[in-house]
Residue, then its C-alpha position, 0 to 999 in steps of 0.5 A: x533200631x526204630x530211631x534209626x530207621x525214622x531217622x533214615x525215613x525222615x532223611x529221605x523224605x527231606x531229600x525228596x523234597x529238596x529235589x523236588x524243589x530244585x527240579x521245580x526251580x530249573x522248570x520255571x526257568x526253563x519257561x521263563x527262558x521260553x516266555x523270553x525267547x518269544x518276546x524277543x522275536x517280536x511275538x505276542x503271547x495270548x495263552x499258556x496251555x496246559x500240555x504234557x510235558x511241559x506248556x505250549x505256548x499259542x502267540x502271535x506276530x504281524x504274519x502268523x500265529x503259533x501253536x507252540x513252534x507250528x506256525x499258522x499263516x493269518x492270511x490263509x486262515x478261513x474260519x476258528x471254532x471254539x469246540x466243546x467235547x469235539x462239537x462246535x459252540x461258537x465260530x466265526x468265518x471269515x467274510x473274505x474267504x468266499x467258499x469258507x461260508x458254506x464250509x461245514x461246522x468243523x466237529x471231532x470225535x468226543x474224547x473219552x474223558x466222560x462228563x466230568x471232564x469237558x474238552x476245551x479246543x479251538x478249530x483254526x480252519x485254513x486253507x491247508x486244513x484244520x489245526x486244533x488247538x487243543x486248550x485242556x480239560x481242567x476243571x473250574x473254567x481255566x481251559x474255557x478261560x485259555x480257549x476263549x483267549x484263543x478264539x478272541x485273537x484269532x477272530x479279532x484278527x479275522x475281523x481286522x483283515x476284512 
């Protein structure tokens, strides 16, 4: 009786297993798909971000960027902040956009997440408003690392349309 019992534990385990894998499989095609997709319109990919469910996708082309399918017109943006916790800690602004000069650093609210877990997001101020790209909160700097990207394309390209 004990045998056939582990014998059925360990047989759903496997099954587990073998479907994980295959859900694992049809995910990295599904973004492989996507990554595609985007190469074919002719954009640039600066970053993958890490959101639920699946990865937002930040790219660019001659016109726009994008924050997933958002699209960000280049020539209406005015200032980007790179935000820590919701408090800005580097920022450019734009020298064609006369009234972006006394603009308020943009800040949000801190998240709960607590001390242990810092807020990466960039802050891409346009005419229109603001959209915050929210870039994570994973540890060992990868959501630095993916902010950063983030704030470098967006100010290389301010700094181009000067």
């Amino acid at each position: 009786m004990r045998d056939a019992v582990a014998a059925l534990v360990a047989a759903a385990l496997i099954f587990f297993a073998l479907s994980m894998l295959t859900s694992l499989h049809f995910y990295r095609k599904r973004q492989r798909k996507v990554r595609e997709d985007e190469l074919a319109r002719g954009r640039t990919i600066i970053v993958e971000l890490p959101t639920d469910p699946e990865l937002t996708l930040v790219t660019e082309d001659a016109e726009h960027f994008y924050y997933g399918t958002m699209p960000i017109d280049k020539n209406e943006i005015m200032a980007v902040r790179v935000l820590i916790n919701g408090s800005p800690i580097a920022a450019f602004v734009s020298p064609r956009w006369e009234s972006a000069q006394h603009l308020q650093p943009t800040a949000f609210d801190d998240r709960p997440d607590g001390i242990a877990r810092d807020r990466w997001d960039v802050a891409i101020e346009t005419v229109n408003g603001t959209i915050l790209v929210e870039c994570g909160a994973v540890r060992e700097r990868v959501s630095q690392e993916l902010a950063r990207k983030v704030f470098d394309a967006v100010r290389a390209d301010l700094e181009k349309r000067c």
